[in-house]
Backbone as a ProteinNet text record, in pm:
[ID]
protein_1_A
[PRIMARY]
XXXXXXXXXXXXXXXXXXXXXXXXXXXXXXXXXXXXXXXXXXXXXXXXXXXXXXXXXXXXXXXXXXXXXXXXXXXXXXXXXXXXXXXXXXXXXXXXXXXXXXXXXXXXXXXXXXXXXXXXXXXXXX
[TERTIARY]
121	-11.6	-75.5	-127.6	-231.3	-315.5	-374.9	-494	-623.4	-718.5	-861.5	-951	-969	-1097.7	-1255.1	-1360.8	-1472.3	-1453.6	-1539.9	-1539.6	-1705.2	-1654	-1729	-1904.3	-1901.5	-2046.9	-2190.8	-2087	-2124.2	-2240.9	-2157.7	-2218.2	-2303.7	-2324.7	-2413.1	-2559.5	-2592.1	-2763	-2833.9	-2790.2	-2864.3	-2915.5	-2819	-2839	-2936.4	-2968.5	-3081.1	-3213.7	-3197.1	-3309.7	-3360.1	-3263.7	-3319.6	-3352.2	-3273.1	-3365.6	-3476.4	-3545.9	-3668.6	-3759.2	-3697.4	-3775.9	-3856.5	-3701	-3696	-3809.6	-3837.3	-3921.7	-4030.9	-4082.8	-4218.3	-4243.2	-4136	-4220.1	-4143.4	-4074.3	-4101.4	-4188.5	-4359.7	-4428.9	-4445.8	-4521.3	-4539.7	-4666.1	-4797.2	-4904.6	-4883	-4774.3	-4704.5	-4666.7	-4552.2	-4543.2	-4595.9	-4696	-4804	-4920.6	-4946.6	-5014.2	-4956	-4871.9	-4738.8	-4766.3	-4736.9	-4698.2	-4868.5	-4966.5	-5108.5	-5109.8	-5099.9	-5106.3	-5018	-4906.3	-4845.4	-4941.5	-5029.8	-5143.5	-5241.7	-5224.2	-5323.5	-5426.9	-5489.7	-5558.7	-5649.6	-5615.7	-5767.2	-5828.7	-5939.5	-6009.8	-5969.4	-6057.1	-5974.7	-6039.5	-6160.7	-6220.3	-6169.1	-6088.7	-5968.9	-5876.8	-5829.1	-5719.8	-5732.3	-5786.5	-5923.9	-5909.4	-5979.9	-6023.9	-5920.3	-5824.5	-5700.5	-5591.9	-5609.3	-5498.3	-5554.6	-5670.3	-5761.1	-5722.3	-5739.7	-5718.9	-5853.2	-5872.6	-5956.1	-5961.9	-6058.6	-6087	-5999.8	-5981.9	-5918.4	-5774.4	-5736.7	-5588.7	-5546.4	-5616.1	-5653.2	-5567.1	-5699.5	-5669.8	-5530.5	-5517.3	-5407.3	-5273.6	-5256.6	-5162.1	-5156	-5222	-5242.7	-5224.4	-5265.4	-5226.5	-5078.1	-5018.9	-4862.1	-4805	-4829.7	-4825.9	-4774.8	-4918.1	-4975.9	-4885.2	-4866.7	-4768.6	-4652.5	-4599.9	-4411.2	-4469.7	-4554.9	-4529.8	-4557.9	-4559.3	-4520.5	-4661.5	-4766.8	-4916	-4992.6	-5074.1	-5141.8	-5307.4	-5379.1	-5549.5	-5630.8	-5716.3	-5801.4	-5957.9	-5997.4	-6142.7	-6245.1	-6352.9	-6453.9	-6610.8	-6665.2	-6779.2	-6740.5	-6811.2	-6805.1	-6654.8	-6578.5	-6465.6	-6340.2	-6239.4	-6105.6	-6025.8	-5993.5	-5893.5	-5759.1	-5690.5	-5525.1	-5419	-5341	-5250.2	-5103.3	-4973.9	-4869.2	-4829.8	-4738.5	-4705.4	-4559.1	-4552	-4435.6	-4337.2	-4343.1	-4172.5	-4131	-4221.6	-4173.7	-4080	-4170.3	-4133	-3991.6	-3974.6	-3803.6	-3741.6	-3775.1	-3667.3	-3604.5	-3713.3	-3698.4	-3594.3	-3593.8	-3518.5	-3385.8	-3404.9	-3256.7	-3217.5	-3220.9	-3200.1	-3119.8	-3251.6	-3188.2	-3015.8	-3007.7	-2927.4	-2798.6	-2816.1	-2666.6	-2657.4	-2732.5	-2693.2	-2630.1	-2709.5	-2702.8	-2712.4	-2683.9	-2578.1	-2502	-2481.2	-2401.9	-2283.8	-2286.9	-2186.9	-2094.5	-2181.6	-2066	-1936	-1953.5	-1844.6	-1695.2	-1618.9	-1437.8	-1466	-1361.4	-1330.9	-1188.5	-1236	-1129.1	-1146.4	-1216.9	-1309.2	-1173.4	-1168	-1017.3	-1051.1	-935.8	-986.8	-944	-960	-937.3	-801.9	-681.3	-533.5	-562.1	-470.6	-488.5	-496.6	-594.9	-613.7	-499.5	-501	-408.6	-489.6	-406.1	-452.1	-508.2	-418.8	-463.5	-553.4	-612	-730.6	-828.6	-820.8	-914.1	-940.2	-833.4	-829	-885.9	-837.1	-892.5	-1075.7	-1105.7	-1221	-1317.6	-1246.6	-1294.1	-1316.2	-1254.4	-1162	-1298.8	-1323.7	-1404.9	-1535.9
-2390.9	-2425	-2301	-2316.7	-2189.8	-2194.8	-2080.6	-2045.3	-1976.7	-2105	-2156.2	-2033.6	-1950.7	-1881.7	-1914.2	-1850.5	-1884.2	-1819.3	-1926.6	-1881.6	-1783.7	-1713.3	-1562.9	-1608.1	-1677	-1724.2	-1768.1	-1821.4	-1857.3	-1698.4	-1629.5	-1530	-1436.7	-1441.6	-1353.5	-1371.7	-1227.4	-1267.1	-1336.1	-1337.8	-1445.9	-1567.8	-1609.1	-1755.8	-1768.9	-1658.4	-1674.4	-1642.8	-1586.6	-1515.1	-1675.4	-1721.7	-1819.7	-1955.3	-1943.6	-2044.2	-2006.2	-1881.3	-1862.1	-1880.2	-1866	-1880.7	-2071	-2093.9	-2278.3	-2330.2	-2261.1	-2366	-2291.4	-2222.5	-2176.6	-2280.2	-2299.1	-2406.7	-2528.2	-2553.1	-2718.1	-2828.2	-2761.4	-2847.2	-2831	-2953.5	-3043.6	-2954.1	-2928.8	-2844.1	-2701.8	-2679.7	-2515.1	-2500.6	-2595.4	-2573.6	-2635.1	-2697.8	-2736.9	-2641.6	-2531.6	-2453.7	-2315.7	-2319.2	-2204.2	-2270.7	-2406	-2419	-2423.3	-2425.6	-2422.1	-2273.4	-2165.3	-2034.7	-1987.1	-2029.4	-2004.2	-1983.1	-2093.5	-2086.9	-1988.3	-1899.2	-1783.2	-1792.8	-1661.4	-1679.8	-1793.1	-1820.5	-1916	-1871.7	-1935.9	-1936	-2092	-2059	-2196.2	-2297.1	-2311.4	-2392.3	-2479.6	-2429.8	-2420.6	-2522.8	-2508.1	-2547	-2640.5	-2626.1	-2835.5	-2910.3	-2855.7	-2957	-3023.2	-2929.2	-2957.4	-3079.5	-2998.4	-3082.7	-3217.1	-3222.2	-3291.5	-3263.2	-3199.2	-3146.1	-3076.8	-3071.5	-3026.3	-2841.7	-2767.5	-2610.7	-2548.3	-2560.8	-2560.6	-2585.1	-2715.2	-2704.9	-2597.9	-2601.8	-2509.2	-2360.9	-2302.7	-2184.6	-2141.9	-2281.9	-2294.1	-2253.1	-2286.5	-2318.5	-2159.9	-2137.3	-2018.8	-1899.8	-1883.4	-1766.9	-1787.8	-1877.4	-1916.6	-1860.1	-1855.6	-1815.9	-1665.9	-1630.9	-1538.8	-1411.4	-1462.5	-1403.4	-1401.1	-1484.5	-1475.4	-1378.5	-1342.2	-1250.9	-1303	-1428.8	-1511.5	-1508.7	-1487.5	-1478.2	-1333	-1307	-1221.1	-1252	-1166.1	-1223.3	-1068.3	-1164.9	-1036	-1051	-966.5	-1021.4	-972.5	-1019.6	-998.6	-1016.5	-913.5	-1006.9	-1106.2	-1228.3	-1325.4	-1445	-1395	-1447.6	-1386	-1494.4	-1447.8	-1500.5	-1444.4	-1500.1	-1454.9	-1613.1	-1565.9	-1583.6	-1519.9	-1503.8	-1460.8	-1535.6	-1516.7	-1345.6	-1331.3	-1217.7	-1232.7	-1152.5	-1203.3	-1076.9	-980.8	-930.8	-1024.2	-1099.4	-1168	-1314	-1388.9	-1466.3	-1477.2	-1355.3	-1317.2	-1310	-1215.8	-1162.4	-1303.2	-1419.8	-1571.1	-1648.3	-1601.7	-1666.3	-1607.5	-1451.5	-1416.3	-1440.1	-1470.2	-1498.7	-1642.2	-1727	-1890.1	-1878.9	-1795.2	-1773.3	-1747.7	-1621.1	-1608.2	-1670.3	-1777.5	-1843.3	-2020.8	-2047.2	-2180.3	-2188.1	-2090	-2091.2	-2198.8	-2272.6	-2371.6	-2241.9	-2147.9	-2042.9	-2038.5	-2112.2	-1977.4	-2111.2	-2226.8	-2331.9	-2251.8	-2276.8	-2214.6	-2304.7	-2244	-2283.9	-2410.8	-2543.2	-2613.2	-2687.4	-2677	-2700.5	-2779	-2688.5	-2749.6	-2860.9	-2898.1	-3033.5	-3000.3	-3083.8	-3011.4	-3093.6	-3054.5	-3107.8	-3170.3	-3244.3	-3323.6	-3245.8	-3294.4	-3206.8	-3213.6	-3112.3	-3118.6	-3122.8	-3230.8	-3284.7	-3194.9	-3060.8	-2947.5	-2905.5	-2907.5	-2800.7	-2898.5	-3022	-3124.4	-3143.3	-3132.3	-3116	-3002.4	-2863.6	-2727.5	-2723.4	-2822.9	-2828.8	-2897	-3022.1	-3090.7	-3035.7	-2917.1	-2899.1	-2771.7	-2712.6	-2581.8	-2597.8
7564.2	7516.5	7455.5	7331.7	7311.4	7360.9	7353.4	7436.2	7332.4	7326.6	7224.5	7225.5	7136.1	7178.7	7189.8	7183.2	7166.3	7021	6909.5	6795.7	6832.9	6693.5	6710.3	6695.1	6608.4	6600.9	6667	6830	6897.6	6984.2	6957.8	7033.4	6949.5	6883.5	6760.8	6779.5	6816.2	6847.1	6731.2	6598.9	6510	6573.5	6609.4	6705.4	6776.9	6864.3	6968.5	6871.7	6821	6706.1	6624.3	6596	6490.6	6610.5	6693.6	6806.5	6863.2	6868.4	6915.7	6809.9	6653.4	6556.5	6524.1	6533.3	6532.7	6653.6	6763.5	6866.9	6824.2	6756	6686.9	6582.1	6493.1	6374.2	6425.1	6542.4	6544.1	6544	6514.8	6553.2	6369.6	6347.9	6199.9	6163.9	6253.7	6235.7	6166.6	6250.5	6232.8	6080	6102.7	5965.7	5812.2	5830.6	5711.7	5745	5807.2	5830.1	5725.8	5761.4	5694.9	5523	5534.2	5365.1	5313	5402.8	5315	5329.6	5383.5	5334.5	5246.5	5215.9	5075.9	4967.9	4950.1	4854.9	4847.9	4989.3	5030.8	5112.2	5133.9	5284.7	5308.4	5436	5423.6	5646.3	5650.8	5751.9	5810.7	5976.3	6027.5	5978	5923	5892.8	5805.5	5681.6	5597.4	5676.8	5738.7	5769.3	5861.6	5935.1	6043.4	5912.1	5782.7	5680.1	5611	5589.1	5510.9	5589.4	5733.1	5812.3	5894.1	5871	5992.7	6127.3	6176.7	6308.5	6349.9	6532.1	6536.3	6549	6520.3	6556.1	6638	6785.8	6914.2	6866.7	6795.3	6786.8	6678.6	6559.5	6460.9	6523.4	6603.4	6634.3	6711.9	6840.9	6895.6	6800.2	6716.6	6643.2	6543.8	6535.9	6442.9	6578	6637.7	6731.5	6796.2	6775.5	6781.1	6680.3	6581.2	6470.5	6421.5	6505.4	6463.9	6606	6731.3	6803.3	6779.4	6698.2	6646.9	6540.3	6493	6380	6258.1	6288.5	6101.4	6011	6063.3	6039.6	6068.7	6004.2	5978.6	5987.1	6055.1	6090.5	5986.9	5978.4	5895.4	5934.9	6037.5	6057.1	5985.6	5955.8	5872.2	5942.3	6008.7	6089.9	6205.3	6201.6	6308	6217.1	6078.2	6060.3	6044.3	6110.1	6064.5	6005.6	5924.2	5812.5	5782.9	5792.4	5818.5	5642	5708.1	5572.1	5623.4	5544.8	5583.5	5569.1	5728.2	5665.2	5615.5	5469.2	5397.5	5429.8	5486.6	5503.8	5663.1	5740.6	5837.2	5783.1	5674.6	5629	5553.8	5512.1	5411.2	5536.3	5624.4	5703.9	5813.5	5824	5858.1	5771.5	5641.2	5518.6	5534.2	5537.2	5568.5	5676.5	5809.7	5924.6	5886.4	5857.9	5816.3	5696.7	5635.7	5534.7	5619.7	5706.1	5792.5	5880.9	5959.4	6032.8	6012.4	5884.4	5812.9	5701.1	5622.3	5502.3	5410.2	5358.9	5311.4	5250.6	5230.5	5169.4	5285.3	5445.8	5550.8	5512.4	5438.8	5462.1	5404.3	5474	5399.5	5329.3	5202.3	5105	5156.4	5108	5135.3	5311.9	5340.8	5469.9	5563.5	5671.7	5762	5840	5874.1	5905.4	6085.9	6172	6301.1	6346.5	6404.6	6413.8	6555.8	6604	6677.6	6833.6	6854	6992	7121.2	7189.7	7233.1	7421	7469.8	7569.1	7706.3	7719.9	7777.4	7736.1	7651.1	7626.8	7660.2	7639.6	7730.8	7864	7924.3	8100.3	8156.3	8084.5	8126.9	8094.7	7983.8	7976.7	8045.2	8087.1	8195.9	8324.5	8385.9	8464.4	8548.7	8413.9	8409.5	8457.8
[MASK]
++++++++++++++++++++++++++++++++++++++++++++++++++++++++++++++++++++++++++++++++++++++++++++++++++++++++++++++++++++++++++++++

């Protein structure tokens, strides 16, 4: 019987990196919050109006944000006003790029040979 390795990928801190990134914008707020600052800064007031949401979730959502790094606050007086920060945002893009890639596919994409019944039992087994 051969003996299966762990493919290498599996272990690459990318992985954990882009899963801590992924449970930051899994929420729908998060990220239509993200795509209305593309357009540039705005205040929360901005963004209640845009998203209909209330203040509280508003801010909620933006200091999530704004703790992964992906946001930027700018206070002014009694306001603050947020804006993407963009070497966080690339360095998110390149992250997404080496981990989920359509490039990482081989050329000629293998197909998987018929499994072999030991490596099922030892897996069961484990």
């Amino acid at each position: 019987m051969k003996k299966q390795g762990v493919a290498e990928c599996v272990h690459r801190k990318e992985i954990a990196n882009l899963y801590d990134a992924m449970r930051v914008l899994c929420d729908m707020n998060r990220l239509k919050i993200i795509c209305l600052l593309f357009e540039g800064e705005k205040c929360v007031c901005d963004i209640e109006h845009q998203l209909l949401i209330s203040q509280p979730l508003a801010s909620h959502h933006l200091s999530v944000l704004r703790e992964a790094g992906l946001v930027l606050v700018r206070r002014e007086a009694t306001w603050s006003y947020y804006s993407l920060n963009q070497e966080a945002i690339e360095s998110l893009n390149r992250l997404f790029a080496q981990v989920l890639s359509s490039e990482r596919f081989p050329k000629g994409y293998p197909k998987r040979d018929k499994c072999d019944d030991q490596i099922e039992k030892a897996h069961l087994r484990g």
